[in-house]
C-alpha positions as CSV (number, residue, x, y, z in Angstrom):
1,X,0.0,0.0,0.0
2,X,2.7,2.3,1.0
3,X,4.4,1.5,-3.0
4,X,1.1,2.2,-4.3
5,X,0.8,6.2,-2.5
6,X,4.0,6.8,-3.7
7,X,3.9,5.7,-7.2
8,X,0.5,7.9,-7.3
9,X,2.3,10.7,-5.2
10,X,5.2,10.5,-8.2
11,X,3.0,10.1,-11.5
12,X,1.0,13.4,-9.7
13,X,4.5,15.6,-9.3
14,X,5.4,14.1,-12.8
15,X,1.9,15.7,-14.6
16,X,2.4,18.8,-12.8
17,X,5.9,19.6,-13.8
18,X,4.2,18.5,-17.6
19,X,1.5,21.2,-16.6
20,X,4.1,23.9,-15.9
21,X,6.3,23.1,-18.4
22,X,3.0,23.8,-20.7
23,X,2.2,26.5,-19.5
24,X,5.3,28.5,-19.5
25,X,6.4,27.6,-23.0
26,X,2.6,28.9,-24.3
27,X,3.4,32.2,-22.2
28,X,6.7,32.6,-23.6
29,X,5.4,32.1,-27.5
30,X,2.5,34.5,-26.5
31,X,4.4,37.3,-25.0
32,X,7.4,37.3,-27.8
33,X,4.3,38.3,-30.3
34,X,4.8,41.8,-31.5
35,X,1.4,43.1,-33.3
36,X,3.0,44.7,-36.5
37,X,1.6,47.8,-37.5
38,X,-1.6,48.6,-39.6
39,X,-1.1,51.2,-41.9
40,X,-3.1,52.9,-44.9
41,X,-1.4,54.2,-47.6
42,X,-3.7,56.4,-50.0
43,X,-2.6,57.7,-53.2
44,X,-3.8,60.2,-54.6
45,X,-3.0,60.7,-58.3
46,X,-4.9,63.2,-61.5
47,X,-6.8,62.2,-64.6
48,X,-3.1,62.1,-66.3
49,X,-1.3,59.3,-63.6
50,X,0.2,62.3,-62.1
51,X,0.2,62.4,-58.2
52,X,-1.0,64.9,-56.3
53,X,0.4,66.9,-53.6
54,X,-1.4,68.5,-50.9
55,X,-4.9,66.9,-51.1
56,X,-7.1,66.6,-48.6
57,X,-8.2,62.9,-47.7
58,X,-10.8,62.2,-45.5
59,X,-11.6,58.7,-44.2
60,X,-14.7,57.5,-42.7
61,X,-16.4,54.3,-41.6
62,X,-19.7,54.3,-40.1
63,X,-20.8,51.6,-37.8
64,X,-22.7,48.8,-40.2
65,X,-24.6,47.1,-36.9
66,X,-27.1,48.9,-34.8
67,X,-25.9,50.0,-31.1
68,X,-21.8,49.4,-32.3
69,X,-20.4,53.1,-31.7
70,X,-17.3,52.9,-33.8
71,X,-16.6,55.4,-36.4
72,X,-13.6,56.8,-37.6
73,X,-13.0,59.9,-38.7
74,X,-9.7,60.8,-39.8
75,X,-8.3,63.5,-42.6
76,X,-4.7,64.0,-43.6
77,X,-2.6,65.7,-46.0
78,X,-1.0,63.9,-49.1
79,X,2.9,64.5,-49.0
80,X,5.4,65.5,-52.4
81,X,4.9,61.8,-53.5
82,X,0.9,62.2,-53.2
83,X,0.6,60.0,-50.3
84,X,-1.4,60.0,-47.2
85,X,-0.3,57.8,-44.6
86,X,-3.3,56.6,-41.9
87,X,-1.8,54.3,-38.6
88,X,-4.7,51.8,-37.0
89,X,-3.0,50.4,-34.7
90,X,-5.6,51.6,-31.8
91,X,-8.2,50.3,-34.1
92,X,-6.9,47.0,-34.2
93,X,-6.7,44.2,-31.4
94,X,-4.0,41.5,-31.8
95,X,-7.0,38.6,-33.1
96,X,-9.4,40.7,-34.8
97,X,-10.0,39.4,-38.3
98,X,-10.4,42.6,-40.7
99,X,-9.9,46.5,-39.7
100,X,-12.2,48.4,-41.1
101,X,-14.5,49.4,-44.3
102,X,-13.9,52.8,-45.0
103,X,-15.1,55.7,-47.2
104,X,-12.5,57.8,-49.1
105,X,-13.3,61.0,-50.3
106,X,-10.4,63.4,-51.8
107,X,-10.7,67.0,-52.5
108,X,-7.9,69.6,-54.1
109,X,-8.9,73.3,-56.0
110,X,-12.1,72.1,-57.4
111,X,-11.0,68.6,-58.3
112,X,-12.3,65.6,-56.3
113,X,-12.3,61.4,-56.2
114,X,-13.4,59.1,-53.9
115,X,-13.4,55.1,-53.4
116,X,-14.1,52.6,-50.5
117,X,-11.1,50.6,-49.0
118,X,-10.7,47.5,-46.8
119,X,-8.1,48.2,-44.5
120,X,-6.2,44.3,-44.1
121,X,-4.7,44.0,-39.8
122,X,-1.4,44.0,-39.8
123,X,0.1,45.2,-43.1
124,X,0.5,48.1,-45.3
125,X,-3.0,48.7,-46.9
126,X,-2.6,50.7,-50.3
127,X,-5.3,51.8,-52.3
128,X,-4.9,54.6,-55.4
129,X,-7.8,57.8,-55.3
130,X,-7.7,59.0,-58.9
131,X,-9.5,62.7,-58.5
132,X,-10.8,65.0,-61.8
């Protein structure tokens, strides 16, 4: 009887090293995870393929189920190479499948373009907004 307790009191200390063993080496793999960034890249270019500098974008998603709060609501500046850069990372949980659906609209002097892109998580998103 006494064999029998410690062979039980041995296979129990054996399953619960196995346990922490587990359970460290999923906590190690999860915490080296760095969530990359998630990045829209508009570009912004003229009837002619020429790219435009200094044009408004605006971006806008509105909620597509009743009661969720989320919008977004962001405008920025292209730059020299007609490019306006848009980070989500606090729009996007390590998990989540999908960003966002968003409206483009592009104004410059007159001109104006607009499109509707699905921003990808973890990646540079690119789309091209030709205006006229």
């Amino acid at each position: 009887m006494q064999i029998y307790k410690k062979k039980i009191a041995l296979f129990q200390l054996k399953a619960s090293i196995i346990n922490a063993g587990v359970f460290l080496l999923l906590f190690l793999v999860t915490a080296c995870y760095k969530k990359q960034d998630t990045i829209l890249a508009v570009i912004v270019k003229n009837e002619s393929g020429q790219v435009v500098e200094d044009a408004l974008v605006e971006l806008k998603a509105e909620p597509t189920i009743i009661g969720n709060t989320v919008t977004i609501n962001m405008e920025k500046m292209t730059d020299k190479l007609g490019v306006a850069y848009f980070n989500f990372n606090e729009h996007y949980e390590s998990g989540q499948t999908g960003v966002a659906v968003l409206k483009i609209k592009v104004k410059q002097f007159g001109l104006y373009g607009e499109g509707i892109v699905t921003v990808e998580q973890e990646k540079v998103n690119e789309t091209v907004v030709i205006i006229n």
